[in-house]
C-alpha positions as CSV (number, residue, x, y, z in Angstrom):
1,X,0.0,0.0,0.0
2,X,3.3,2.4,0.5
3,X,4.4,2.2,-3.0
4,X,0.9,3.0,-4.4
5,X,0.7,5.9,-2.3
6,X,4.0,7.1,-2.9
7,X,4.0,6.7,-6.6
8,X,0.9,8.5,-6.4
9,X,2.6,11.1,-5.2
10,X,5.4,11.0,-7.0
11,X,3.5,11.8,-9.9
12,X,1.4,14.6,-8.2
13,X,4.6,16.2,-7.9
14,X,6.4,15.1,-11.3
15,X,8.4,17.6,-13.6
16,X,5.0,18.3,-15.6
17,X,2.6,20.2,-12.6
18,X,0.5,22.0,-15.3
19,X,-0.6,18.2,-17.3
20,X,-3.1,17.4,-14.6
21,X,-4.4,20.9,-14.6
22,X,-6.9,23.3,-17.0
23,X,-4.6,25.6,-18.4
24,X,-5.5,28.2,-20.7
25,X,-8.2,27.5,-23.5
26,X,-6.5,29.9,-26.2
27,X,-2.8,28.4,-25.5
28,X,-2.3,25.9,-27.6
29,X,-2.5,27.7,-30.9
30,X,-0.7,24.7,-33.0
31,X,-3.7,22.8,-32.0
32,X,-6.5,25.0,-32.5
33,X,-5.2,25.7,-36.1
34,X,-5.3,21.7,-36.6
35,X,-8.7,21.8,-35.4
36,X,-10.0,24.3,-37.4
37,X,-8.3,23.2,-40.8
38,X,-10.5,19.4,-39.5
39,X,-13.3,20.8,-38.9
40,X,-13.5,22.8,-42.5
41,X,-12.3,19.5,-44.2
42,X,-14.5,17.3,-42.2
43,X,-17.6,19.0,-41.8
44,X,-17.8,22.5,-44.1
45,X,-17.4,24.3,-40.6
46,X,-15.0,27.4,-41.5
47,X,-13.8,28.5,-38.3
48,X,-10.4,30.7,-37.4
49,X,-7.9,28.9,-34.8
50,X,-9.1,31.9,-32.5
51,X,-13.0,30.4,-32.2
52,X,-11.8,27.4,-30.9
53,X,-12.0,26.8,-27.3
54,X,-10.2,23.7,-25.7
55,X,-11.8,22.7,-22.7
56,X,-11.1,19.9,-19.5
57,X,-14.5,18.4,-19.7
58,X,-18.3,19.3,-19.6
59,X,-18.6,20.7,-16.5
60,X,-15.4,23.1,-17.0
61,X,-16.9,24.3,-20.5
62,X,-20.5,25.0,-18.6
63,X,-18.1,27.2,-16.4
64,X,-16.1,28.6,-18.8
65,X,-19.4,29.7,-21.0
66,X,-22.0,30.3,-18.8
């Protein structure tokens, strides 16, 4: 039960903090433009890289737009 705890931990407190949390929605601009150029050649949506909001989940989106 130790090791779970502490490689728990461990990762809690890993090199990379900011993976497990929200971060900003307009940061990642590299994959908003990917997004975008998918969604035009997917589905006819023509949307800028700017329109596109990454979110955590539902419930952080109902947050983020309400």
């Amino acid at each position: 039960m130790k090791s779970r705890k502490r490689c728990l931990l461990d990762s809690l407190e890993g090199p990379y903090p900011r993976l497990l949390m929200y971060g900003d929605s307009q940061e990642d601009i590299d994959l908003r433009t990917e997004l975008a150029l998918y969604l035009f050649q997917a589905r006819g949506v023509s949307c800028s890289p700017g329109q596109i909001e990454i979110c955590g989940g539902t419930q952080q989106a109902i947050c983020y737009f309400a």
